[in-house]
CHARMM internal coordinates of N, CA and C (Angstrom, degrees):
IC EDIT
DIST 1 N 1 CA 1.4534
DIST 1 CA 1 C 1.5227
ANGL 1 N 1 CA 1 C 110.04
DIST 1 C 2 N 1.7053
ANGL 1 CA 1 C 2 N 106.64
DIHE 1 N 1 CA 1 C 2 N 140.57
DIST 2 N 2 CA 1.4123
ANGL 1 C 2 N 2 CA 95.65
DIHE 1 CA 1 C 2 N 2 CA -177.52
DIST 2 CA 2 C 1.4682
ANGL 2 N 2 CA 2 C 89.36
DIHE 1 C 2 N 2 CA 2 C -110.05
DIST 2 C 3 N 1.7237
ANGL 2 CA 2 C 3 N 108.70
DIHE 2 N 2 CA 2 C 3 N 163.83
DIST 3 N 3 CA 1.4119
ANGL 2 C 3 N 3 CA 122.84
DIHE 2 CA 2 C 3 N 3 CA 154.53
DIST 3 CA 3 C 1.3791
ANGL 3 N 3 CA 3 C 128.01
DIHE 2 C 3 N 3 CA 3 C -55.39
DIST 3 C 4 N 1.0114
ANGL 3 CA 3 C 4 N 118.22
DIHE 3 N 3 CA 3 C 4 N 134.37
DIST 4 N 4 CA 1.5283
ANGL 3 C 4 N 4 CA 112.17
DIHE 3 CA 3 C 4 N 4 CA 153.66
DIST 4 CA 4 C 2.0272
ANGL 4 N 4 CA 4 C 122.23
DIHE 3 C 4 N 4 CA 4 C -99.35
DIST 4 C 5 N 1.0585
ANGL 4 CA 4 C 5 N 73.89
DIHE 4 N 4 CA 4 C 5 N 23.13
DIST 5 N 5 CA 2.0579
ANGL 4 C 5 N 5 CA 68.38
DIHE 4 CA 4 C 5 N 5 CA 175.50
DIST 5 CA 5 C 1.9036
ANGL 5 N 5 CA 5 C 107.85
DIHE 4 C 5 N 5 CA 5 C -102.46
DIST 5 C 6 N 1.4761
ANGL 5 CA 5 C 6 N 70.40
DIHE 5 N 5 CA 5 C 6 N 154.09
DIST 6 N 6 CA 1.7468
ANGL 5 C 6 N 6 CA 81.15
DIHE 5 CA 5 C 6 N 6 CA -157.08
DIST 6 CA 6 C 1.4121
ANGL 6 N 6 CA 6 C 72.19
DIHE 5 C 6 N 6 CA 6 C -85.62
DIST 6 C 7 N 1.7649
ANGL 6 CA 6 C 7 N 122.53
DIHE 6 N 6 CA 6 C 7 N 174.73
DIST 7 N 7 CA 1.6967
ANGL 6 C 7 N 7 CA 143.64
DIHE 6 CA 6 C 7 N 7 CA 163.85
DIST 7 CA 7 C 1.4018
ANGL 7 N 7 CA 7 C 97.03
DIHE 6 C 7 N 7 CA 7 C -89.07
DIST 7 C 8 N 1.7755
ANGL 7 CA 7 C 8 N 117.15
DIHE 7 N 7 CA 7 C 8 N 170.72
DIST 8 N 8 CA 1.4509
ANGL 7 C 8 N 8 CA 105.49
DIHE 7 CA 7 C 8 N 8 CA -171.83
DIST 8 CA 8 C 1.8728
ANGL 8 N 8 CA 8 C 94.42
DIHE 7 C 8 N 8 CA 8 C -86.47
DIST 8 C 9 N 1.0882
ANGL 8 CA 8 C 9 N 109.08
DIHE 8 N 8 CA 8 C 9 N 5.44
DIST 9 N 9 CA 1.8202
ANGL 8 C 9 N 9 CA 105.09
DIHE 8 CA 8 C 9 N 9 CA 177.81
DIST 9 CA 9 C 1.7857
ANGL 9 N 9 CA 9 C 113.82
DIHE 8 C 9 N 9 CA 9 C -102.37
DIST 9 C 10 N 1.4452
ANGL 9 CA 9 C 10 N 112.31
DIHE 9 N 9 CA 9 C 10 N 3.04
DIST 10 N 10 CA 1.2966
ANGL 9 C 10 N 10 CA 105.61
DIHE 9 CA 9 C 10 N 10 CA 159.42
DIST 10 CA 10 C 1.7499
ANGL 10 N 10 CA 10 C 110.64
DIHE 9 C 10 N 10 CA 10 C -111.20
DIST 10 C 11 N 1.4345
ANGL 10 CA 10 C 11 N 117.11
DIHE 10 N 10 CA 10 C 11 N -9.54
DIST 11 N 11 CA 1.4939
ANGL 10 C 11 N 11 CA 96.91
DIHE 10 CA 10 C 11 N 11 CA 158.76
DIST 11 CA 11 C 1.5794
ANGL 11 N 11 CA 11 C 107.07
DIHE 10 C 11 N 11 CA 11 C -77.04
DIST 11 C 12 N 1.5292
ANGL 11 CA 11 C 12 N 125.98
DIHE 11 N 11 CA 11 C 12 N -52.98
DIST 12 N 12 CA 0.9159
ANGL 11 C 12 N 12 CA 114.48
DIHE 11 CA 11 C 12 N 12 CA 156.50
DIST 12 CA 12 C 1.7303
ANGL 12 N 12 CA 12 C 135.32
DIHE 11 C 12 N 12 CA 12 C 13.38
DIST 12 C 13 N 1.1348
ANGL 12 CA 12 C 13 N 106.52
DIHE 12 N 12 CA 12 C 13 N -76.19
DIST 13 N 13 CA 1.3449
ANGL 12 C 13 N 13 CA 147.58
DIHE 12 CA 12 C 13 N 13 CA 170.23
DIST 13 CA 13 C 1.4637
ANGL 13 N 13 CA 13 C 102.73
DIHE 12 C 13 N 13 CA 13 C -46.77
DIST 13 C 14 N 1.6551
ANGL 13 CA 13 C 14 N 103.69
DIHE 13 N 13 CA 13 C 14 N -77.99
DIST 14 N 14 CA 1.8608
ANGL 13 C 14 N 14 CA 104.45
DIHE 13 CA 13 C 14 N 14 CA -171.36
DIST 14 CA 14 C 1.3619
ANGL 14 N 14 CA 14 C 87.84
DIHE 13 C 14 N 14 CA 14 C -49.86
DIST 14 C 15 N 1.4878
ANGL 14 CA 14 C 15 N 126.90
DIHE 14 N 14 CA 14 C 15 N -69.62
DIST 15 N 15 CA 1.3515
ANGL 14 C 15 N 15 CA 114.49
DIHE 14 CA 14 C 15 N 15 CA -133.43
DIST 15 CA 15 C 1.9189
ANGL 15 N 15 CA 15 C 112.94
DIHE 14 C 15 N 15 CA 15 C -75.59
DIST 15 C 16 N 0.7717
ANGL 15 CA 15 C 16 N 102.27
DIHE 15 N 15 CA 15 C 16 N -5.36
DIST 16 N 16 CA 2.1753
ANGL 15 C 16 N 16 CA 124.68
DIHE 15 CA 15 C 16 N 16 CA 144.72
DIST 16 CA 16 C 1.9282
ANGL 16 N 16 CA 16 C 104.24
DIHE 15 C 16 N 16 CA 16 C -42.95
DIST 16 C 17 N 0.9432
ANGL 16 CA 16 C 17 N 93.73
DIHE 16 N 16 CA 16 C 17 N -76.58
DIST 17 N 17 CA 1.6686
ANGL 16 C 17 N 17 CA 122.18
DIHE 16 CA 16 C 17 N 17 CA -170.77
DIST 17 CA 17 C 1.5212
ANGL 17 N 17 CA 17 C 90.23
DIHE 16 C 17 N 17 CA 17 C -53.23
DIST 17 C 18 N 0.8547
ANGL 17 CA 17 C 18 N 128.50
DIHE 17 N 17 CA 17 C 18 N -83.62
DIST 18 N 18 CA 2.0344
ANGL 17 C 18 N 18 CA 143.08
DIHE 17 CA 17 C 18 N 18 CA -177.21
DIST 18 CA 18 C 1.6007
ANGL 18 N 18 CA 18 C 92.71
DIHE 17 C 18 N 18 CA 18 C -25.69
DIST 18 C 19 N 1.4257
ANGL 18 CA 18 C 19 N 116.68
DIHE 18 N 18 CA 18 C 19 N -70.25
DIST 19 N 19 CA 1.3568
ANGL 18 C 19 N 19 CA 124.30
DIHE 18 CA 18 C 19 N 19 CA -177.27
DIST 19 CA 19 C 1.6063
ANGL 19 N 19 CA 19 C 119.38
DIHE 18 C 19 N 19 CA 19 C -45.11
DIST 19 C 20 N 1.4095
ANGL 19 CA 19 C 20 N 112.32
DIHE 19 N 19 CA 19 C 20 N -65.11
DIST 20 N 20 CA 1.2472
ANGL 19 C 20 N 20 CA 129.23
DIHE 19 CA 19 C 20 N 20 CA 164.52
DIST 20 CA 20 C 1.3958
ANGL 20 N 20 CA 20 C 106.71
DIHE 19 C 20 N 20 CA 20 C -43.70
DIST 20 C 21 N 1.0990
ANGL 20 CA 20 C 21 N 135.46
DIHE 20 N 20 CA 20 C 21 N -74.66
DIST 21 N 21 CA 1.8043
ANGL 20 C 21 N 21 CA 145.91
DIHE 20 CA 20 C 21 N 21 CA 157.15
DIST 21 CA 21 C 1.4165
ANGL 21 N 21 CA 21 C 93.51
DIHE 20 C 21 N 21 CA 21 C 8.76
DIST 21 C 22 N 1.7318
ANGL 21 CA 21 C 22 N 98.35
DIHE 21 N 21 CA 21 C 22 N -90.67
DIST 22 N 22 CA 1.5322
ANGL 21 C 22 N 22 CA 131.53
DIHE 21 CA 21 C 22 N 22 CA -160.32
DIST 22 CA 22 C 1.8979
ANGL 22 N 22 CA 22 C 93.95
DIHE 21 C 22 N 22 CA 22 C -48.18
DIST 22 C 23 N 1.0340
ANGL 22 CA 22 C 23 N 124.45
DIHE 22 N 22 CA 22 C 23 N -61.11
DIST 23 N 23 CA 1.3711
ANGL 22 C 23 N 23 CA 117.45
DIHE 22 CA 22 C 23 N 23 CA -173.84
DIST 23 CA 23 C 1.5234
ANGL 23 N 23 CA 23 C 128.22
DIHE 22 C 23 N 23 CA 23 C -56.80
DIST 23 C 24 N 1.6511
ANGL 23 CA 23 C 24 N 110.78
DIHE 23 N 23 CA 23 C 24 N -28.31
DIST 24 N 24 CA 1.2601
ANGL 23 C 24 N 24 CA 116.67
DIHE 23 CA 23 C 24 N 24 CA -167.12
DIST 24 CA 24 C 1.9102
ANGL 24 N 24 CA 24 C 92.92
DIHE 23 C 24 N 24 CA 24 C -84.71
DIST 24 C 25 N 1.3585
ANGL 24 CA 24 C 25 N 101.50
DIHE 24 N 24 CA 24 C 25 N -35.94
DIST 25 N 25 CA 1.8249
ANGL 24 C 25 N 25 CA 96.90
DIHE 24 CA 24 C 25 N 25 CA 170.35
DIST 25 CA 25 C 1.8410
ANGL 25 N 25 CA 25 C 120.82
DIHE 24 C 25 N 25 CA 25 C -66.85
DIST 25 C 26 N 1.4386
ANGL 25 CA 25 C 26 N 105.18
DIHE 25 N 25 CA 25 C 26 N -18.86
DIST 26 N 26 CA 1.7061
ANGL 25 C 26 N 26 CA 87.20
DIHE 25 CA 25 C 26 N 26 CA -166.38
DIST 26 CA 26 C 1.7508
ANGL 26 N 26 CA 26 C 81.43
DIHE 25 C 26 N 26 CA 26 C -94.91
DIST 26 C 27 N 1.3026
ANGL 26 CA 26 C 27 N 134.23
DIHE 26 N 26 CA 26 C 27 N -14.16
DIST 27 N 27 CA 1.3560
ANGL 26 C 27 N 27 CA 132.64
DIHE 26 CA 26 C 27 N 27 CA 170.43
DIST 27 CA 27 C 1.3561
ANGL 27 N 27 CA 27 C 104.68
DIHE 26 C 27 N 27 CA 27 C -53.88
DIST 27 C 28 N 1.5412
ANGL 27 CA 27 C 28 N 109.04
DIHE 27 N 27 CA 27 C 28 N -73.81
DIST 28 N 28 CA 1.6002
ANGL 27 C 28 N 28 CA 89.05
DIHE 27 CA 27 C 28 N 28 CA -176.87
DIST 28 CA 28 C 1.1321
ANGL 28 N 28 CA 28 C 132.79
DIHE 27 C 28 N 28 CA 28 C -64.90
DIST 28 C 29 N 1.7053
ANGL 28 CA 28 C 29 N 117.29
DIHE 28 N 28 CA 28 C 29 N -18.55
DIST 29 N 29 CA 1.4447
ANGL 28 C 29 N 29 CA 106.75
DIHE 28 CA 28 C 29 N 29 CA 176.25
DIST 29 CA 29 C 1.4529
ANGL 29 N 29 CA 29 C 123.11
DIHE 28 C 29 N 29 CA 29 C -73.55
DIST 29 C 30 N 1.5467
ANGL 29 CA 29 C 30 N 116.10
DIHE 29 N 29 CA 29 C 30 N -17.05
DIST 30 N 30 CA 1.2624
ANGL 29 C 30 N 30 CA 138.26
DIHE 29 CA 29 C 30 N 30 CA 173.00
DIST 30 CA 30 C 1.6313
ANGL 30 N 30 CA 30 C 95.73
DIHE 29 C 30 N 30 CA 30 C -62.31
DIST 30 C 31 N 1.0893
ANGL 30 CA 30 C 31 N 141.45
DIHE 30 N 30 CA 30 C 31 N -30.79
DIST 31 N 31 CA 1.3494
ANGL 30 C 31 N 31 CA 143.70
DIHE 30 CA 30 C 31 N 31 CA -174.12
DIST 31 CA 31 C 1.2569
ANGL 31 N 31 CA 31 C 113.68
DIHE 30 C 31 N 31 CA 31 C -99.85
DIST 31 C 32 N 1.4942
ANGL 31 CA 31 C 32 N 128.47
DIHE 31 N 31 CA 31 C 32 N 1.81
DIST 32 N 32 CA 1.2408
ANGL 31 C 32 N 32 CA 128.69
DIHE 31 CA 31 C 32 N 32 CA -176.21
DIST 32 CA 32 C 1.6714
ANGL 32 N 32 CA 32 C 95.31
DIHE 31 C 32 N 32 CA 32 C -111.81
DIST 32 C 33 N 0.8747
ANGL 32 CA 32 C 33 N 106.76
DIHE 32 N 32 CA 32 C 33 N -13.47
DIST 33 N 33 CA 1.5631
ANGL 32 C 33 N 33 CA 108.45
DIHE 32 CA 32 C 33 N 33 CA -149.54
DIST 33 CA 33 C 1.7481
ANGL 33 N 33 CA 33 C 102.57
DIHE 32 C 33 N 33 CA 33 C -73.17
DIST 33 C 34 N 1.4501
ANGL 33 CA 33 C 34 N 121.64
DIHE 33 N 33 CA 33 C 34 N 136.54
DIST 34 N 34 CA 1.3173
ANGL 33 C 34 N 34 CA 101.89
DIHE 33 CA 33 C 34 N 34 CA 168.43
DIST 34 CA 34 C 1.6638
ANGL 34 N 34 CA 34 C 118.57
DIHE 33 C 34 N 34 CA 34 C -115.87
DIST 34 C 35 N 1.4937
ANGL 34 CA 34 C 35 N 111.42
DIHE 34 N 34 CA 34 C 35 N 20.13
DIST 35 N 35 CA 0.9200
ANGL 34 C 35 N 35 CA 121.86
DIHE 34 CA 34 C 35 N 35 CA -169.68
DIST 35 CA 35 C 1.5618
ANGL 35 N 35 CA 35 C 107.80
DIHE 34 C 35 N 35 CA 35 C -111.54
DIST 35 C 36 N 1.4864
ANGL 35 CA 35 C 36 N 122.63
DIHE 35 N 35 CA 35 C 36 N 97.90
DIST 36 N 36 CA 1.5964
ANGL 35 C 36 N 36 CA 104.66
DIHE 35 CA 35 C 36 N 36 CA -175.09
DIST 36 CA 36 C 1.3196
ANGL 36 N 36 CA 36 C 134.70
DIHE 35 C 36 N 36 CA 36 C -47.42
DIST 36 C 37 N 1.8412
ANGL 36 CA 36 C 37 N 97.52
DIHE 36 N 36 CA 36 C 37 N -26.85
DIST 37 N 37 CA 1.8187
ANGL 36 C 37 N 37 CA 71.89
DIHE 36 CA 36 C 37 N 37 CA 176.88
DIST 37 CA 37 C 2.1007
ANGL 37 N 37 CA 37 C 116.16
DIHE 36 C 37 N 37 CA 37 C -102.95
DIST 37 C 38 N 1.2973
ANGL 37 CA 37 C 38 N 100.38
DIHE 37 N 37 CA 37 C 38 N 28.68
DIST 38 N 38 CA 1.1805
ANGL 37 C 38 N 38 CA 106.07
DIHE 37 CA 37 C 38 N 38 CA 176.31
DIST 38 CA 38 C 1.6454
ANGL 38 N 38 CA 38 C 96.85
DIHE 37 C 38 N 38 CA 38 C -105.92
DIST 38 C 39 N 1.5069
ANGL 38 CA 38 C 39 N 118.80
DIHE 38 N 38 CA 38 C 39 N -12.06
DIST 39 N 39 CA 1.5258
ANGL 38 C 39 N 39 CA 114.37
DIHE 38 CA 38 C 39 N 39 CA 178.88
DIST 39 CA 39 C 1.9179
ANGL 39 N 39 CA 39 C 97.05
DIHE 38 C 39 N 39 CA 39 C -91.33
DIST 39 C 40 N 1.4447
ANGL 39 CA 39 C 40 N 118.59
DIHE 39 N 39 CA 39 C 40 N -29.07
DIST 40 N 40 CA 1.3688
ANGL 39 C 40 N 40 CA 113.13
DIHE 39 CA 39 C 40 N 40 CA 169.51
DIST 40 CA 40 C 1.4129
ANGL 40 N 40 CA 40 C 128.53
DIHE 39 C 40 N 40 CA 40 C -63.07
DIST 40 C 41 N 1.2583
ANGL 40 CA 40 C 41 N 92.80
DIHE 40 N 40 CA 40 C 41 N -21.25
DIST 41 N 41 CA 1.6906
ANGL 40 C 41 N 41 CA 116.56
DIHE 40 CA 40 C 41 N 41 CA 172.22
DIST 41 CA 41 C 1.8180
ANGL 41 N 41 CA 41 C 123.22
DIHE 40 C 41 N 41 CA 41 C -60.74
DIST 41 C 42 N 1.8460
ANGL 41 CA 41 C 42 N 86.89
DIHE 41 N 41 CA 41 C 42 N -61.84
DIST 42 N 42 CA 1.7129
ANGL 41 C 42 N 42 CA 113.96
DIHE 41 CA 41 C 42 N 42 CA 179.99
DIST 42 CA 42 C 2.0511
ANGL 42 N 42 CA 42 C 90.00
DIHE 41 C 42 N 42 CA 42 C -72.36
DIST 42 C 43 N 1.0467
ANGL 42 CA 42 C 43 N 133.63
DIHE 42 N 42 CA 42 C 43 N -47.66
DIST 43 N 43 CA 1.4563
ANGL 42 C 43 N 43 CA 113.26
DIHE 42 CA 42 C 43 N 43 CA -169.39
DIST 43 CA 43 C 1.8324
ANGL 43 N 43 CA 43 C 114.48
DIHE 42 C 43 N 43 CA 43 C -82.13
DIST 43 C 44 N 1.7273
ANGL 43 CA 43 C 44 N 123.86
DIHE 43 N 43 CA 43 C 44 N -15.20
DIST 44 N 44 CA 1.2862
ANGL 43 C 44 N 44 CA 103.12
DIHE 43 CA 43 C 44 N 44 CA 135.04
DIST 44 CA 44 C 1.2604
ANGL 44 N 44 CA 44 C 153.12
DIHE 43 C 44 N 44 CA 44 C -26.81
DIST 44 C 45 N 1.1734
ANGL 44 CA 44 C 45 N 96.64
DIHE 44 N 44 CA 44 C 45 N -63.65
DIST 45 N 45 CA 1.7624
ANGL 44 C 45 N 45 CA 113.23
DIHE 44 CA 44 C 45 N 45 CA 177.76
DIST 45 CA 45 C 1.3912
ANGL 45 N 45 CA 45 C 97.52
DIHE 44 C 45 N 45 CA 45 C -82.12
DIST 45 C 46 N 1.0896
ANGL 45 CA 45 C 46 N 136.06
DIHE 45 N 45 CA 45 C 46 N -34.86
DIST 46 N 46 CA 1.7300
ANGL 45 C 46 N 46 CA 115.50
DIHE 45 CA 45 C 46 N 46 CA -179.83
DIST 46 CA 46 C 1.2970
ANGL 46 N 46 CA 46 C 99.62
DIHE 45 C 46 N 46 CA 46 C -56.49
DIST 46 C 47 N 1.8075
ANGL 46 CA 46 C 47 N 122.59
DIHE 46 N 46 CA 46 C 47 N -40.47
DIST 47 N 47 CA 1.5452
ANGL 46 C 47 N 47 CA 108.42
DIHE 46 CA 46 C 47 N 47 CA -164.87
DIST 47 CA 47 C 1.8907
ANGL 47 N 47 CA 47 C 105.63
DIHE 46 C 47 N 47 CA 47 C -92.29
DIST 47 C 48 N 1.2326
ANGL 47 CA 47 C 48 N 97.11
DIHE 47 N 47 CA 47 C 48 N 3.12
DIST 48 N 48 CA 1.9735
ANGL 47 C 48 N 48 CA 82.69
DIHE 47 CA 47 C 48 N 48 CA 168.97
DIST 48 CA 48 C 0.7271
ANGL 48 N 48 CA 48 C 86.13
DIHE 47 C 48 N 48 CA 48 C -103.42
DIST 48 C 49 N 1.6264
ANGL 48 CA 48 C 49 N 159.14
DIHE 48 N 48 CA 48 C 49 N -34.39
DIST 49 N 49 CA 1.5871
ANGL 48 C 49 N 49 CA 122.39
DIHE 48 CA 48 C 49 N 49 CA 167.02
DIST 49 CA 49 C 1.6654
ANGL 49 N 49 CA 49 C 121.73
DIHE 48 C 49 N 49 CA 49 C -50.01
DIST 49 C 50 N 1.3203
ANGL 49 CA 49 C 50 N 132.03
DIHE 49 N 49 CA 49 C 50 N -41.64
DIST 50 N 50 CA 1.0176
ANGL 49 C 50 N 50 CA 168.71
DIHE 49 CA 49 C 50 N 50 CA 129.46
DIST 50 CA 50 C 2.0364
ANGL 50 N 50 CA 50 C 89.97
DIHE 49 C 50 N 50 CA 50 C 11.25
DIST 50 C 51 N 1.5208
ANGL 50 CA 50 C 51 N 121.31
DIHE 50 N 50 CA 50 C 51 N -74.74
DIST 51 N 51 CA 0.7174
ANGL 50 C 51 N 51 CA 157.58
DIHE 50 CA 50 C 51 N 51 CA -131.15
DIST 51 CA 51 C 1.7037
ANGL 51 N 51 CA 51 C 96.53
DIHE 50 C 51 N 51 CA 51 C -116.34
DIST 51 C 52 N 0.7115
ANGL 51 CA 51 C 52 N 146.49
DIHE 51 N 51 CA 51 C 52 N -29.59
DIST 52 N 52 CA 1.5198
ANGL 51 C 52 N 52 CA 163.75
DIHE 51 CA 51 C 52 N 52 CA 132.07
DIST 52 CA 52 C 1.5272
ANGL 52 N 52 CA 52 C 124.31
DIHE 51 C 52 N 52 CA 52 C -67.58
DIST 52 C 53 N 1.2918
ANGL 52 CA 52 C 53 N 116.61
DIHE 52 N 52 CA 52 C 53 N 10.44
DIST 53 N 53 CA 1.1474
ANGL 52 C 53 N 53 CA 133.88
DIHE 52 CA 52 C 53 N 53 CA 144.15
DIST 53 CA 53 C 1.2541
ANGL 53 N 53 CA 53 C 146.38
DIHE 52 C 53 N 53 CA 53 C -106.17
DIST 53 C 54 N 1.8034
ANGL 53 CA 53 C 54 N 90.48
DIHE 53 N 53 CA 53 C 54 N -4.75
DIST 54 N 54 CA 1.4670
ANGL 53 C 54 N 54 CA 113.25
DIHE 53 CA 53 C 54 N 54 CA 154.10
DIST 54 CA 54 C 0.9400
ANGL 54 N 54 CA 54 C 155.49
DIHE 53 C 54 N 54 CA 54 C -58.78
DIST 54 C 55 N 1.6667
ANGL 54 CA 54 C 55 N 91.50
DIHE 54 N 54 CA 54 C 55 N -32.08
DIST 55 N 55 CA 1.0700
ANGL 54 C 55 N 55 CA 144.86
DIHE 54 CA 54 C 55 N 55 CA -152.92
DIST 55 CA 55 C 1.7303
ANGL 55 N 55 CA 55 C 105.17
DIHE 54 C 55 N 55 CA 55 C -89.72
END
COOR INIT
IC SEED 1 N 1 CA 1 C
IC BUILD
């Protein structure tokens, strides 16, 4: 039988990835956007992901 528990250095890990994820999407949508305050919107959340990866 194998485990299923993650170590605290592979959630670690995902929750890196999730962050990184989440930022590289509100980036591009921030770049699609032609509406400024829907691009002020998408470059928030790019920078609390940003900011939660500091973390």
């Amino acid at each position: 039988m194998s485990s299923n528990i993650l170590s605290p250095q592979e959630i670690l890990k995902i929750a890196i990835e999730v962050e990184e994820n989440g930022k590289k999407l509100y980036e591009t949508l921030e770049g699609k956007a032609k509406d400024e305050e829907v691009k002020k919107v998408w470059k928030f959340l790019k920078e609390q992901e940003e900011e939660h990866r500091k973390v």
